[in-house]
C-alpha positions as CSV (number, residue, x, y, z in Angstrom):
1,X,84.0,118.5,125.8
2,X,85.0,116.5,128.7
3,X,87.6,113.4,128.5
4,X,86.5,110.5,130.4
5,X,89.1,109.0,132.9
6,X,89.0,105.3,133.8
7,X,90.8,104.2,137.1
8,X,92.1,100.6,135.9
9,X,91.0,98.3,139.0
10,X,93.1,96.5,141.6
11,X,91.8,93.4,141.3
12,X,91.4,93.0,137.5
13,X,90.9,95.4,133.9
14,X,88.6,94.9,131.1
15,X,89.2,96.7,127.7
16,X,87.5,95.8,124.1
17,X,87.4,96.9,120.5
18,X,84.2,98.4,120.8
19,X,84.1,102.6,120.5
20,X,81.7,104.4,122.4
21,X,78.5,103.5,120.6
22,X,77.9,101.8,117.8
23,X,74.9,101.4,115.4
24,X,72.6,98.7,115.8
25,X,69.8,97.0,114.5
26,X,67.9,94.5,116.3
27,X,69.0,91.0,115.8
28,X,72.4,91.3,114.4
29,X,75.7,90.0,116.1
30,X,78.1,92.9,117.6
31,X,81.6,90.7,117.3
32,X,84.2,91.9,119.7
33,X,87.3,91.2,121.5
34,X,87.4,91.3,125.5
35,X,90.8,91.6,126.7
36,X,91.0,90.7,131.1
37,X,94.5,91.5,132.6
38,X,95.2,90.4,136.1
39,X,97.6,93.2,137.3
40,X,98.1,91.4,140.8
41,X,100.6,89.0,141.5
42,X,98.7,86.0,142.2
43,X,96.2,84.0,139.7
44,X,92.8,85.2,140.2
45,X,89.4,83.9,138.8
46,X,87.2,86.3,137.1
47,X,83.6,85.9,135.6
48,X,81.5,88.8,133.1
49,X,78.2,90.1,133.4
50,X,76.5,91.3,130.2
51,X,74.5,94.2,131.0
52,X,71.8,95.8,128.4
53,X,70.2,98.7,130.3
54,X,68.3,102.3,129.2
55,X,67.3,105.5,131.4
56,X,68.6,103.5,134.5
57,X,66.2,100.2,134.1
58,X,68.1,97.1,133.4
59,X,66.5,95.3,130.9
60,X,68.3,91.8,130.7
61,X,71.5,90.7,132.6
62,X,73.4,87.6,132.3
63,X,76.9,85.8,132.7
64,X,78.6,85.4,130.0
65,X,80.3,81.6,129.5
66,X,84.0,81.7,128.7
67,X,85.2,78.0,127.2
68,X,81.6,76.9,128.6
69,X,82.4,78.0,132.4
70,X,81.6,81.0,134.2
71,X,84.4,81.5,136.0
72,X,88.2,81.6,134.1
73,X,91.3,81.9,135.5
74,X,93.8,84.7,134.5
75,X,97.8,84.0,135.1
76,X,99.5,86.8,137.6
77,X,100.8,90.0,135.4
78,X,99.0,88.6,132.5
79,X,96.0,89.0,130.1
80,X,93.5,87.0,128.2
81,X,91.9,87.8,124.8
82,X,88.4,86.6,124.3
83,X,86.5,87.0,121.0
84,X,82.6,86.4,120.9
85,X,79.2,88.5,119.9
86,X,76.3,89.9,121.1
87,X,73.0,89.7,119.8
88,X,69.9,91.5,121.5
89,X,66.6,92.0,120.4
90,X,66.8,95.9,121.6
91,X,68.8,99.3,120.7
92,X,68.9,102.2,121.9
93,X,70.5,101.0,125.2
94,X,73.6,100.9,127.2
95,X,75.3,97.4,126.8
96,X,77.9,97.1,129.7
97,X,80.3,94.1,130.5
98,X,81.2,93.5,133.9
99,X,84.2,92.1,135.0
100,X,83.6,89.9,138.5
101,X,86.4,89.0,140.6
102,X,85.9,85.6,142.3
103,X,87.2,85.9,145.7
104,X,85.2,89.6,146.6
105,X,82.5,88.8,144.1
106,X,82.7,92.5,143.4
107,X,82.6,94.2,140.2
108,X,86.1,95.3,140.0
109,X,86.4,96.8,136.5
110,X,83.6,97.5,133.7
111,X,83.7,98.7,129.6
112,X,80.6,99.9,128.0
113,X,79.0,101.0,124.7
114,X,76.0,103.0,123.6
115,X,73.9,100.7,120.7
116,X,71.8,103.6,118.5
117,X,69.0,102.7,116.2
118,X,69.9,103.3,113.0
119,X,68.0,105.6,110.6
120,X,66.4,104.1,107.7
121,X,68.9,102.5,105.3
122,X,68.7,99.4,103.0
123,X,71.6,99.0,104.2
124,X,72.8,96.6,107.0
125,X,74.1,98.4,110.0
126,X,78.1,99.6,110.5
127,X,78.1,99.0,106.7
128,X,80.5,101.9,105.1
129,X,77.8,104.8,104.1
130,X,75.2,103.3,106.8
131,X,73.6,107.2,108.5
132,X,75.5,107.7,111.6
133,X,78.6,105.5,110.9
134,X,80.6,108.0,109.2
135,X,83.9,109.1,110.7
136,X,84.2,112.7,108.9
137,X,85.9,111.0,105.8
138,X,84.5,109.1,103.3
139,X,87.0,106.9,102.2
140,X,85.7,105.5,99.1
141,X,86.3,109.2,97.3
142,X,89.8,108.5,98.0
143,X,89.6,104.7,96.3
144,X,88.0,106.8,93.5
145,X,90.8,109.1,93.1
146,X,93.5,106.3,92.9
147,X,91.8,103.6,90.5
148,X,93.1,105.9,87.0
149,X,96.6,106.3,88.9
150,X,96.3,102.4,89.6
151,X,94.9,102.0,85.9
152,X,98.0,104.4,84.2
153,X,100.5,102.2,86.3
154,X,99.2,99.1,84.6
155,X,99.0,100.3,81.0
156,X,102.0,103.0,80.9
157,X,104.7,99.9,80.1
158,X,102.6,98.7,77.4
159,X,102.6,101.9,75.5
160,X,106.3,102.2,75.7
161,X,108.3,101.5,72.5
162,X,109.8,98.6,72.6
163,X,114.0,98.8,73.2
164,X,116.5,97.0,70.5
165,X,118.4,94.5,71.7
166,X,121.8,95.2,70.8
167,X,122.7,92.5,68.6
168,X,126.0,90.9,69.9
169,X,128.8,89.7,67.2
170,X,128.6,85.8,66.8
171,X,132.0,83.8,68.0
172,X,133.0,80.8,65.8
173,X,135.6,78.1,66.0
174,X,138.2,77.9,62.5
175,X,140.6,75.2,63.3
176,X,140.7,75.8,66.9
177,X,140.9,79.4,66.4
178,X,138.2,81.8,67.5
179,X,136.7,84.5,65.1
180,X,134.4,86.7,65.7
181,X,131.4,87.7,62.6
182,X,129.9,90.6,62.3
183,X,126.3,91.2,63.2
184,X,123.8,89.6,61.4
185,X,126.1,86.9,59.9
186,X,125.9,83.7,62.6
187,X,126.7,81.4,59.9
């Protein structure tokens, strides 16, 4: 296994929340965050490229609209967060974003995922139990084990006996004097 090394550009970075590949079913949105950081020290306009491509044919390219415009500007030594979706009508393809710098109108950073066709399943895709989503752990066999400690927790202080209240003598008021009664007389 070989770990991938990605030189952050000069001119600008691109990262999302996306891993690796994900899988996808024609049609359905893939919602992200896009984070651009401007490492330089002067504001720079940027612009991304959406990039759907498989064995080395691109099969659809087009700028992505930030706030309606193509072009956005990023403050010196800062970042932007972006959320939106994708939706494409095919799998099994490399979707890349490109991050375009405005002044060189060269590519100067790029993320990318793998989208894999999912095997058949009446369920929708990503959806917990969906073939080829799972992570090595199935989670819901650990909700399992905790519903009867969850359940015990609730019912244990009902099946406690109840405590006595320790009855507290009654104080009354002869002639300006204070006495005290015994329990049970309050009279």
């Amino acid at each position: 296994m070989t770990t991938e090394i990605t030189v952050m550009g000069e001119l600008g970075d691109i990262f999302w929340d996306l891993p690796p590949w994900i899988v996808y079913s024609p049609g359905y949105d893939v919602g992200c965050s896009i984070y651009v950081a401007n490492p330089t020290e002067v504001e720079k306009e940027y612009a991304l490229m959406a990039r759907l491509s498989s064995n080395e044919t691109v099969i659809s390219e087009e700028a992505l609209p930030v706030f309606g415009y193509t072009w956005f500007k990023v403050a010196p030594g800062d970042f932007v967060r972006l959320y939106g979706a994708f939706r494409f009508e095919e799998t099994n393809a490399d979707l890349a974003v490109l991050l375009v710098e405005r002044e060189t109108e060269e590519v100067t950073d790029s993320i990318s995922t793998l989208l894999v066709a999912p095997s058949t399943s009446a369920l929708p895709p990503t959806w917990p139990g969906t073939p080829g989503t799972s992570t090595g752990f199935d989670w819901s066999s650990m909700l399992m084990m905790m519903v009867p400690v969850i359940m015990l927790g609730m019912v244990a202080p009902a099946l406690q006996p109840e405590k006595k209240k320790k009855e507290e003598p009654a104080v009354i008021s002869v002639g300006g004097e204070r006495k005290l009664l015994p329990p049970g007389r309050e009279d």
